[in-house]
C-alpha positions as a Python dict, from the first residue, in 0.01 Angstrom:
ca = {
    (1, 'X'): (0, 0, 0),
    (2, 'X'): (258, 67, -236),
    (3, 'X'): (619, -37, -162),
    (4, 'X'): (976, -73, -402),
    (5, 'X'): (1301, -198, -362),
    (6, 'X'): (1576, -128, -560),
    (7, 'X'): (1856, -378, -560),
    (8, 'X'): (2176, -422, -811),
    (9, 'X'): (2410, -116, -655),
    (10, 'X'): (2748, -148, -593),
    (11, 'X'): (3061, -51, -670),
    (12, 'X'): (3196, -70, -1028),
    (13, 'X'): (3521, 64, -1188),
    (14, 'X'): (3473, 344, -1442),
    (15, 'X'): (3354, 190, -1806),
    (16, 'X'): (3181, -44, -1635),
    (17, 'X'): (2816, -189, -1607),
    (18, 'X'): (2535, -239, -1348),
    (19, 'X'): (2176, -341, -1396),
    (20, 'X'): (1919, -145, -1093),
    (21, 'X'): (1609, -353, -1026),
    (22, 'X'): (1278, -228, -840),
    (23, 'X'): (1070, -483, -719),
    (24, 'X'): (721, -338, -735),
    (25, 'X'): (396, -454, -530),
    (26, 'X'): (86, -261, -469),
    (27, 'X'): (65, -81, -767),
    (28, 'X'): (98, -180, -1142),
    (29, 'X'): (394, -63, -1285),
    (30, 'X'): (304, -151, -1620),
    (31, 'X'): (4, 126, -1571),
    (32, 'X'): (212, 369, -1386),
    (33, 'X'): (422, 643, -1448),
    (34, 'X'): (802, 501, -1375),
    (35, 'X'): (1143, 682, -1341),
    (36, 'X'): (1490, 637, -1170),
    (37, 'X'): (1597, 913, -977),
    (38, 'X'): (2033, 1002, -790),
    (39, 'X'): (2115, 1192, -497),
    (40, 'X'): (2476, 1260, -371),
    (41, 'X'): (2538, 1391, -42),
    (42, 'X'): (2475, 1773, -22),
    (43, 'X'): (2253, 1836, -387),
    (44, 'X'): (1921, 1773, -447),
    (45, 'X'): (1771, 1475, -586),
    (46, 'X'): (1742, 1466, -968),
    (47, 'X'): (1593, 1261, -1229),
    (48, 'X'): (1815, 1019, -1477),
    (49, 'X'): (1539, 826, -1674),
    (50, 'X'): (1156, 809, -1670),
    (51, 'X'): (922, 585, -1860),
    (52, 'X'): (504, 661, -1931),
    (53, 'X'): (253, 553, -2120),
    (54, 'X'): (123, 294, -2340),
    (55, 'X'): (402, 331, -2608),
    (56, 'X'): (687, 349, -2341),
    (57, 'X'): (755, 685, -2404),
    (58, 'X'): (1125, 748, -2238),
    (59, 'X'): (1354, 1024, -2106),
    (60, 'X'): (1703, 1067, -1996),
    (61, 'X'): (1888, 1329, -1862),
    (62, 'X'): (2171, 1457, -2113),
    (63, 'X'): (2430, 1343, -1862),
    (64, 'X'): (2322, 966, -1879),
    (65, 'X'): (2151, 1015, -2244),
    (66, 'X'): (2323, 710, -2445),
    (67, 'X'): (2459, 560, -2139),
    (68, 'X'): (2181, 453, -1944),
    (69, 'X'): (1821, 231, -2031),
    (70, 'X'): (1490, 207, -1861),
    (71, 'X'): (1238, -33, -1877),
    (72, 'X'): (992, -231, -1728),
    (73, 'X'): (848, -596, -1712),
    (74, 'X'): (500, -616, -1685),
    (75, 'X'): (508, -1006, -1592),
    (76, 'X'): (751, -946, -1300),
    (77, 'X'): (624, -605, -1202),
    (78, 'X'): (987, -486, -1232),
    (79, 'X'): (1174, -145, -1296),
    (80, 'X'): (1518, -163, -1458),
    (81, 'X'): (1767, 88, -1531),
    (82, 'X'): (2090, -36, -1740),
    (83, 'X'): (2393, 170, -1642),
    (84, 'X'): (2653, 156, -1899),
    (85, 'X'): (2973, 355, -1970),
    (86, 'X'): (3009, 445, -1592),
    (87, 'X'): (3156, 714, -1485),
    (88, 'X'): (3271, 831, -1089),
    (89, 'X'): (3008, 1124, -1171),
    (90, 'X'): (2772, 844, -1201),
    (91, 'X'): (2842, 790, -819),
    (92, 'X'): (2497, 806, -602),
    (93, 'X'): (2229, 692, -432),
    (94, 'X'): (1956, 576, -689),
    (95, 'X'): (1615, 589, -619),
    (96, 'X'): (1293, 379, -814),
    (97, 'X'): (964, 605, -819),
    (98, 'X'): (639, 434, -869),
    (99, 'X'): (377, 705, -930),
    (100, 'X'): (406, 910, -608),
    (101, 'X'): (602, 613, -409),
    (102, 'X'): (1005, 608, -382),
    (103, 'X'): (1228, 296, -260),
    (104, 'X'): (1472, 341, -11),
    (105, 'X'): (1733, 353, -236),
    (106, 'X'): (2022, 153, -354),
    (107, 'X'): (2431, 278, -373),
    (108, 'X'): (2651, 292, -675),
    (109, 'X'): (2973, 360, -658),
    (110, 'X'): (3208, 409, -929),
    (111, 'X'): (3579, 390, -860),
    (112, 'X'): (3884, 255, -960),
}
């Protein structure tokens, strides 16, 4: 059985930095297809970053493109996404996916 949780949310003022972390167990993340997803109340959940493959072959959406870092430790069985640059727009839920499994979800807030 699969199951992730996210941890490092908060709230941050804008130009600021957080580091998400997924704690992985049941499934290799290393192996696995990886990616860091935001919802905000009222839209639908969209992807920021995504990871695959044996090269590490990463994404980013264009609105967190230069801002924002993925990655993974294969020792810890750990997702990371490094938020940089943060903006209120940046302001979500954030949600680690695993292959086909999702964490509950961790807040960031960004606010003055």
């Amino acid at each position: 059985q699969v199951h992730l949780v996210e941890s490092g949310g908060g709230l941050v003022q804008p130009g600021g930095s957080l580091r998400l972390s997924c704690a992985a167990s049941g499934v290799n993340v290393s192996l696995s297809y990886v990616s860091w997803h935001r919802q905000t109340p009222g839209k639908e959940r969209e992807m920021v970053a995504d990871m695959f493959g044996f090269f590490d072959v990463r994404s980013y959406a264009d609105s967190v493109k230069g801002r924002f870092t993925i990655s993974r430790d294969a020792d810890k069985n750990m997702v990371y996404l490094q938020m940089t640059s943060l903006i209120p727009e940046d302001t979500a839920v954030y949600y680690c996916k695993v292959s086909d499994s999702w964490g509950q979800g961790t807040q960031v807030t960004v606010s003055s």
